[in-house]
N, C-alpha and C positions, 0 to 999 in steps of 0.2 A: 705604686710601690714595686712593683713586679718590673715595671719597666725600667724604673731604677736600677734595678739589680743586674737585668740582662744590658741596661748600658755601661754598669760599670765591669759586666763580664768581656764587653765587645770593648770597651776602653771608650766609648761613646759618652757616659758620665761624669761629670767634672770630678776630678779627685777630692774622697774624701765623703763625698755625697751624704746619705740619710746615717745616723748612726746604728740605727735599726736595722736597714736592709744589710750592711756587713755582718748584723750578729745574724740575722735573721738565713743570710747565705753561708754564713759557716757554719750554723746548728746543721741545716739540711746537708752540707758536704760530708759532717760528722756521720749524721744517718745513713747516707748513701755508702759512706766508706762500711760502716757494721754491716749494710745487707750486702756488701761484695767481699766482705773478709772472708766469710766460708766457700768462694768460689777459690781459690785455692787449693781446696779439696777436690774440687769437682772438676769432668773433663768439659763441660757445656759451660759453663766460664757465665752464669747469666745472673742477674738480678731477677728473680721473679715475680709474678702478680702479686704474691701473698707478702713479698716483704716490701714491694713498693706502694700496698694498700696501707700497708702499717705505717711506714713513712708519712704516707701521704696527711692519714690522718693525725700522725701528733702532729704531726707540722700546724693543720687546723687547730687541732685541741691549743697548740701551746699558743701561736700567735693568732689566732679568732679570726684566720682566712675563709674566704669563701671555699667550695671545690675546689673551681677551677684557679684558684691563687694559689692555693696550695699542689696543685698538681703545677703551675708555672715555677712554685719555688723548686719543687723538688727536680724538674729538669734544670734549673739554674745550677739546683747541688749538685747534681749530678756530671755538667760541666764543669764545673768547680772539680770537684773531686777527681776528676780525668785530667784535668791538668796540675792540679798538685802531685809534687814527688815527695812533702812531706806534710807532718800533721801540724809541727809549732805553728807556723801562721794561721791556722784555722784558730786552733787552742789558744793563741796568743787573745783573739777579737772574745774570746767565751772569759777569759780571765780578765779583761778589760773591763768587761761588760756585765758579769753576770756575778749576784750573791753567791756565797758558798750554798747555802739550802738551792740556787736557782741550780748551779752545779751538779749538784746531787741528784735534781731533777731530771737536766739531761743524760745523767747516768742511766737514771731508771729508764728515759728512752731509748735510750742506744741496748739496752738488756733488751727491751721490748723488740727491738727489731732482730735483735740474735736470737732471741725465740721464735722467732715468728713460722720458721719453721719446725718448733716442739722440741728443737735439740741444738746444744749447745757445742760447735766447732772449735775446737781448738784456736784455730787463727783467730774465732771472734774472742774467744776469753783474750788472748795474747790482746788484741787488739783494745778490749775494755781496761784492760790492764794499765795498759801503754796511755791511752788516753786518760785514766785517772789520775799515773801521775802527774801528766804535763798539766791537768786544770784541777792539781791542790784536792784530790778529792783521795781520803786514807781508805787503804784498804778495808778497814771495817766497813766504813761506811757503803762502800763497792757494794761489801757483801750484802749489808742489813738492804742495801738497795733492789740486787739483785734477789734476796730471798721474799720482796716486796711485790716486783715483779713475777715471781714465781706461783707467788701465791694468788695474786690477780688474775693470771692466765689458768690457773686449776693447774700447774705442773710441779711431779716432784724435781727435791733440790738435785735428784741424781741423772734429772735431763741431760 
């Protein structure tokens, strides 16, 4: 599976490949993109341990990766996300691919990783925002998502 992905990253993969590993490489770019949106704020420009643990493991939780596939996915995403200049083709393989309730679900991921440092950044709200509407997901639901996630991590809503 993993190999898949880094061959369709390196164009080594025949087009078109597993259907899974494209959704499975855009969830993770998704992720990757939330724990870099608040570097924009910051002058050290980094992704740090605490939100590429977070990554690491929904990536496990959602797809039943081992560790170490889940840490190859998330450098895949992470490739990915470095050379995307926008979000629709990621969003496009999530709308393709995923129920509205699965949608929802990656919401509450990508909240998960905007918290991950206890407070919520501007860029990443913009960015949850932005990404909810390109995959159909209403601002309620954002919300109900993100006060789902809030309430899971012990944080108030005024993180």
């Amino acid at each position: 599976m993993i190999e898949s992905i880094l061959g369709w990253l390196t164009g080594a993969a025949p087009a078109g490949g597993e259907p899974g590993d494209a959704l499975q490489l855009a969830l993770a770019a998704l992720l990757v993109e939330a724990a870099h949106s608040d570097d924009r704020s910051k002058s050290d420009q980094r992704f740090d341990s605490k939100e590429r643990a977070v990554v690491a493991r929904l990536l496990e939780r959602r797809f039943k990766l081992s560790h170490a596939d889940a840490r190859a996915l998330l450098s895949a995403g992470e490739r990915e996300a470095s050379r995307s200049a926008e979000l629709f083709h990621l969003t496009r393989i999530i709308n393709e691919r995923l129920s509205f309730e699965q949608r929802i679900e990656l919401i509450e991921m990508l909240w998960e990783v905007a918290y991950a440092d206890g407070v919520l950044d501007k860029y990443e709200d913009s960015l949850l925002r932005r990404v909810g509407g390109l995959i159909y997901v209403p601002d309620r639901e954002r919300g109900l998502a993100r006060q789902r996630v809030l309430d899971r991590l012990g944080l108030d809503a005024t993180a």
